[in-house]
C-alpha positions in Angstrom: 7.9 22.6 4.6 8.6 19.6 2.2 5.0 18.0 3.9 3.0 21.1 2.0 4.7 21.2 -1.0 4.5 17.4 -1.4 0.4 18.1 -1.8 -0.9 14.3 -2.4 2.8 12.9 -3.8 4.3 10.5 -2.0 7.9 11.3 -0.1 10.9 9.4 -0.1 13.2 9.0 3.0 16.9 8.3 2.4 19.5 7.0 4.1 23.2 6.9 2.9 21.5 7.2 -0.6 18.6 4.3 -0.3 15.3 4.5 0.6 14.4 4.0 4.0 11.2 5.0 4.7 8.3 6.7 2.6 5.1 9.3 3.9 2.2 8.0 1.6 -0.7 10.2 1.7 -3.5 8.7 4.1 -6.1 8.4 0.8 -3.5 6.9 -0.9 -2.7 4.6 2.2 -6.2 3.5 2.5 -6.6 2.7 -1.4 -3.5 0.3 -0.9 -4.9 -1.5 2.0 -8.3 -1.6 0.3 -6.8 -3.3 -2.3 -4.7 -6.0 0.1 -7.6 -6.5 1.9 -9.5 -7.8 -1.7 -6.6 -9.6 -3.3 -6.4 -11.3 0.6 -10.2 -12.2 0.2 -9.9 -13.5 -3.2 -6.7 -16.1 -2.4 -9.6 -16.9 0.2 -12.2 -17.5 -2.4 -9.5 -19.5 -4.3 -8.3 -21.7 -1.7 -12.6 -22.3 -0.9 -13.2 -23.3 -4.5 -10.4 -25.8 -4.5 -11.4 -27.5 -1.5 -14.6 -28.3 -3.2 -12.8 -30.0 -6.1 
């Protein structure tokens, strides 16, 4: 099947010849919202440090 040949790449889904949906690997899905989660917390640091000013 395309799922265990794709080992840890990610898979794109096309419709009519554009991209409609992609399977990400779950470690690679968890890296991505790891990193979210810390550029989220540092716009939170940001917007902190300005309200000081």
């Amino acid at each position: 099947s395309v799922l265990k040949h794709a080992g840890k790449d990610v898979i794109a889904i096309f419709k009519r010849n554009k991209p409609s949906a992609y399977l990400v690997p779950a470690e690679i899905y968890e890296a991505l919202l790891d990193r979210l989660e810390d550029y989220e917390l540092g716009l939170i640091v940001q917007e902190r440090q300005n309200e000081k000013s």
